[in-house]
C-alpha positions in Angstrom: -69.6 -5.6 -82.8 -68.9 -4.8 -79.3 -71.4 -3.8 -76.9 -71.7 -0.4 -75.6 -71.1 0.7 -72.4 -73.5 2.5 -70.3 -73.0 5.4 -69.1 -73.6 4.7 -65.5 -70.3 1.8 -66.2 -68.6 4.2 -67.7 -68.5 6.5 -65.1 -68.0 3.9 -62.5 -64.8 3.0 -64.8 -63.9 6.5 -64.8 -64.1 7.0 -61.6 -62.2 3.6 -60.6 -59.2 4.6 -62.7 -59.2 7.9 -61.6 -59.4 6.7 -58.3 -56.5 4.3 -58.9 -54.3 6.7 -60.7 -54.8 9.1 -57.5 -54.2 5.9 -55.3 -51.0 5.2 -57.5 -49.7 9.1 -57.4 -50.0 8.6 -53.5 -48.3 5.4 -53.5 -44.9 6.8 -55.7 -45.0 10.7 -54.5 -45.7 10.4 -50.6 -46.4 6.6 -49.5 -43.3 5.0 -50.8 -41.2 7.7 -50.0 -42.2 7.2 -46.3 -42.0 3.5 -46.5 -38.3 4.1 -47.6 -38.0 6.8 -44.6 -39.3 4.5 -41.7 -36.7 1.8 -43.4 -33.8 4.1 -43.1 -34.6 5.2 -39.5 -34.7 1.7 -38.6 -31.3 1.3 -40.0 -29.8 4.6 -38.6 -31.7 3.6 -35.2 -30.0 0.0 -35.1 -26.9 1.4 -36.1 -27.3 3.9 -32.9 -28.4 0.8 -30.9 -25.1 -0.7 -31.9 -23.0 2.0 -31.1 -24.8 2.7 -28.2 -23.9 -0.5 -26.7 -20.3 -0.6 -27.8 -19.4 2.4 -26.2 -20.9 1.3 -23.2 -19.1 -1.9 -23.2 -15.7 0.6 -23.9 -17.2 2.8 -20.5 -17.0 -0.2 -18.6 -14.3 -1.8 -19.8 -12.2 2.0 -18.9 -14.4 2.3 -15.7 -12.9 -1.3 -14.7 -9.0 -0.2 -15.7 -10.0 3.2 -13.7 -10.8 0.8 -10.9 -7.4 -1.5 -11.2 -5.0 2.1 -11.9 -6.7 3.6 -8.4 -6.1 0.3 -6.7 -2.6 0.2 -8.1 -1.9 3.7 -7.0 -3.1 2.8 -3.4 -1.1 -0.3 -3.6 1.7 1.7 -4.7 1.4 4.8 -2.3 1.5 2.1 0.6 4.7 0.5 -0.9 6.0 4.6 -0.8 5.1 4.3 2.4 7.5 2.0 4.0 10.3 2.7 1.4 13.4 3.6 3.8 14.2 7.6 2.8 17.0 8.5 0.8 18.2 9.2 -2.3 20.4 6.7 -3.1 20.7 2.5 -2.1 24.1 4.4 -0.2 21.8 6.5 1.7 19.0 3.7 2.4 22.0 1.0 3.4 23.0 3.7 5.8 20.0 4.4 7.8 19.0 0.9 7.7 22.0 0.2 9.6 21.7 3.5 11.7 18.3 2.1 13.0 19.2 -1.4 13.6 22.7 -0.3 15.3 20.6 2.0 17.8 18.4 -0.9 18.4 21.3 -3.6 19.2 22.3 -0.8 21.4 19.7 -0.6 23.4 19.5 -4.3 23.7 23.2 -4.9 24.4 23.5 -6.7 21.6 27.5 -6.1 20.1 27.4 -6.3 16.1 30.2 -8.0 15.5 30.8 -6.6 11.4 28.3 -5.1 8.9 29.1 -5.3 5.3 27.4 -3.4 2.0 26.6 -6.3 -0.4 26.5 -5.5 -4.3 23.0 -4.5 -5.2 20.4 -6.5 -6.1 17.3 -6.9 -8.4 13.5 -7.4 -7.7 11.0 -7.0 -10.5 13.0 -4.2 -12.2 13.6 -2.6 -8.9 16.8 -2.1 -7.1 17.5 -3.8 -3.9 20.3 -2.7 -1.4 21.8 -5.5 0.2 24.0 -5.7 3.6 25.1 -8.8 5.8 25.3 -8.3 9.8 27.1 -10.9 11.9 27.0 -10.8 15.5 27.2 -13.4 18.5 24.1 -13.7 20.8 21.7 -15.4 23.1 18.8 -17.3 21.4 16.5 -14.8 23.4 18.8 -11.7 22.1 18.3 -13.3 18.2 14.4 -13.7 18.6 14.4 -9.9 19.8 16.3 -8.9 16.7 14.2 -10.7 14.1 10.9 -9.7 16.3 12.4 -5.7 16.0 12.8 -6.4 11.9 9.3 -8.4 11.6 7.4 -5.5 13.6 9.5 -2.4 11.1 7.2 -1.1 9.0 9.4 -0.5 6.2 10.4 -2.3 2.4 13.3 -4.9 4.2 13.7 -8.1 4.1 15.5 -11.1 5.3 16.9 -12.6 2.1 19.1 -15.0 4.0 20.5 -16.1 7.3 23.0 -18.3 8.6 23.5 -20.0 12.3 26.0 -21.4 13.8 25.5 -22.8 17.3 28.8 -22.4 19.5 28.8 -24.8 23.1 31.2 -22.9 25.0 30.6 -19.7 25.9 27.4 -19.3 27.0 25.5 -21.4 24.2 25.8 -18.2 22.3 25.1 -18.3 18.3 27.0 -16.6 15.5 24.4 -15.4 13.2 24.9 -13.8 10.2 21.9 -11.7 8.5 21.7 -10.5 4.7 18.7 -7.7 5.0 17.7 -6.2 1.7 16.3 -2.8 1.3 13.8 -1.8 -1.4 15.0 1.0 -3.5 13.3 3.1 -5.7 14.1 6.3 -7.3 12.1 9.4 -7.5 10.5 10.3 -10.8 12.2 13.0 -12.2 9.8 15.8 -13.4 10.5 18.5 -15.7 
């Protein structure tokens, strides 16, 4: 037969599994519950983290193309800048030849013709193109290409050709292309 327990083990039993069952009711109604909690706020925390840094990658990554559009819109404010005025590559041709006619006035310089060339392309823009010839001095032809270096203004020199006659003076039939950046006004409505 089996021993009997004393009471003094029996209570200490008693008390054990009461102790146990209240440590077990703890562990599934609030221990387990928080265990699961401080899990998901990891989760939802690293997710943040995650997110967190993404859109401050995306801030920087905008902040940087804010940087490149204002330095764009300067470089492109400039350009506006030294565009010849008018309305059309007409118009542009025109004053372009306005200006440099006074100029080879004042200098005594005679234009011998001036032509409008078909128009022209640069990087989707339009160009206006014209050819100049006149006869002059080497010191006269350093003035003229010294007055279009120092203009402040979308030209070029897209070609020249010299011709160096012994008679005369030494003097040298020079015949300038000049192109004109063009660009056209954005319409708003």
């Amino acid at each position: 037969m089996m021993r009997r327990i004393s009471k003094r083990s029996r209570q200490w039993l008693l008390g054990g599994m009461l102790l146990l069952t209240a440590l077990l009711i703890w562990w599934v109604n609030d221990y387990r519950p928080w265990l699961n909690q401080v899990a998901s706020t990891r989760e939802a925390l690293e997710q943040a983290r995650d997110r967190h840094e993404m859109l401050n990658a995306r801030l920087q990554r905008f902040l940087v193309n804010e940087r490149e559009q204002r330095a764009q819109d300067k470089q492109l404010e400039a350009l506006r800048a030294k565009l010849v005025p008018g309305k059309s590559i007409e118009e542009v041709n025109a004053q372009v030849q306005t200006e440099l006619q006074k100029f080879l006035d004042d200098h005594e310089i005679s234009l011998s013709s001036y032509q409008t060339m078909a128009a022209g392309k640069w990087r989707g823009y339009k160009l206006g193109k014209m050819q100049f010839r006149f006869s002059l001095t080497t010191r006269k032809f350093s003035e003229v290409l010294e007055y279009l270096d120092k203009q402040d203004l979308a030209l070029s020199v897209t070609g020249m050709n010299i011709r160096y006659r012994r008679g005369k003076k030494g003097l040298l039939n020079v015949t300038l292309e000049i192109s004109t950046l063009f660009m056209e006004e954005e319409k708003t409505s």
